[in-house]
C-alpha positions as a printed Julia matrix, in Angstrom:
89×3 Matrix{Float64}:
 -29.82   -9.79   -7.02
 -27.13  -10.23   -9.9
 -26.02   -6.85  -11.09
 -26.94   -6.68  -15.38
 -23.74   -3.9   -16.15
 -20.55   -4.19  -15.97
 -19.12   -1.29  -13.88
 -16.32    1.51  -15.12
 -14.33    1.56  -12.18
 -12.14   -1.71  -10.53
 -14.04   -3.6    -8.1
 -11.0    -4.52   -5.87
  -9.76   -0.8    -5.32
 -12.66    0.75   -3.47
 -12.97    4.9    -3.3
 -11.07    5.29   -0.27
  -8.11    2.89   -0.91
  -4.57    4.66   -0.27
  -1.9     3.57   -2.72
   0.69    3.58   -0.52
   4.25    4.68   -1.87
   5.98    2.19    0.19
   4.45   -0.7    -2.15
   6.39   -0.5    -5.41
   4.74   -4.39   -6.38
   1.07   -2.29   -5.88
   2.49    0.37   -7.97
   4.19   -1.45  -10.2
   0.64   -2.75  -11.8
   0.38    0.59  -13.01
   2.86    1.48  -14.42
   4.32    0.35  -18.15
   7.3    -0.79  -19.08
   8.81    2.47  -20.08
   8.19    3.39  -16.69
   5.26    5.74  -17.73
   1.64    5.95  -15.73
  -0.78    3.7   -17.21
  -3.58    5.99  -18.54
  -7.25    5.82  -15.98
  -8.91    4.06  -19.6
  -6.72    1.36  -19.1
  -6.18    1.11  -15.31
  -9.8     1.59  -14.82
  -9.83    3.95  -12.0
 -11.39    7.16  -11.18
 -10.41   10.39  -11.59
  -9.49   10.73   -8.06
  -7.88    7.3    -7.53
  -5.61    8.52  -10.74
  -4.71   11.54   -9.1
  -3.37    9.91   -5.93
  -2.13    6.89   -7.68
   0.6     9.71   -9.68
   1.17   10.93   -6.54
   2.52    7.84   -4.54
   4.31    6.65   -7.86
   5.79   10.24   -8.2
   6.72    9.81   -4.94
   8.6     6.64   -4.71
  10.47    7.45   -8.15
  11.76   10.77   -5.79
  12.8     8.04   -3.58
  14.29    5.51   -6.06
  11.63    2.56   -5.02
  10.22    2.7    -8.44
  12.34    2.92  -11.42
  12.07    5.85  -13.53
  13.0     5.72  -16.98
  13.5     3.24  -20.13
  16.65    2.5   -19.91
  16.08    1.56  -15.99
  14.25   -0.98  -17.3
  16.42   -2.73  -19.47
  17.85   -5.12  -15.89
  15.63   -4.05  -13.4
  14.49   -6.3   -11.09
  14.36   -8.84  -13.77
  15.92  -12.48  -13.65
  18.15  -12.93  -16.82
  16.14  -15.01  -19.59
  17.19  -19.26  -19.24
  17.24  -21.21  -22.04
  14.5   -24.03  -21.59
  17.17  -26.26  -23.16
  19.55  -28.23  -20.87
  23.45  -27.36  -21.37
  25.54  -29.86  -22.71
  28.71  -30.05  -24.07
């Protein structure tokens, strides 16, 4: 039978899924570009999924996997912008 709500919580991170602070592309989904938490109304998780998720990204910032800050964002991790124009002379 076809389920007639929509649920609260992300379907593809079950209860008991460890966000692992070795995975900074996992972590990276949740975080913004300031480098701040994304808020459980917006990520969609549970209470308890939020609290471990600030763990393991509080974590890997300690160990400089994650960038921390604004202005580590400015170049991180981010190809420099190409024209879509070929050069000529």
């Amino acid at each position: 039978m076809k389920k007639n709500y929509r649920s609260k919580y992300r379907p593809e991170y079950p209860s008991d899924f460890h966000f692992d602070y070795k995975d900074p592309v996992t972590l990276g989904r949740f975080m913004m570009d300031g480098g701040k938490i994304v808020p459980s109304r917006i990520s969609k998780l549970s209470q308890n999924q939020q609290r471990r998720l600030a763990a393991a990204i509080k974590q890997a910032r300690n160990l400089s996997l994650v960038a921390s800050g604004s202005s580590a964002y400015d170049h991180y991790d981010r190809p420099e912008p190409i024209s879509p124009k070929p050069f000529s002379l």
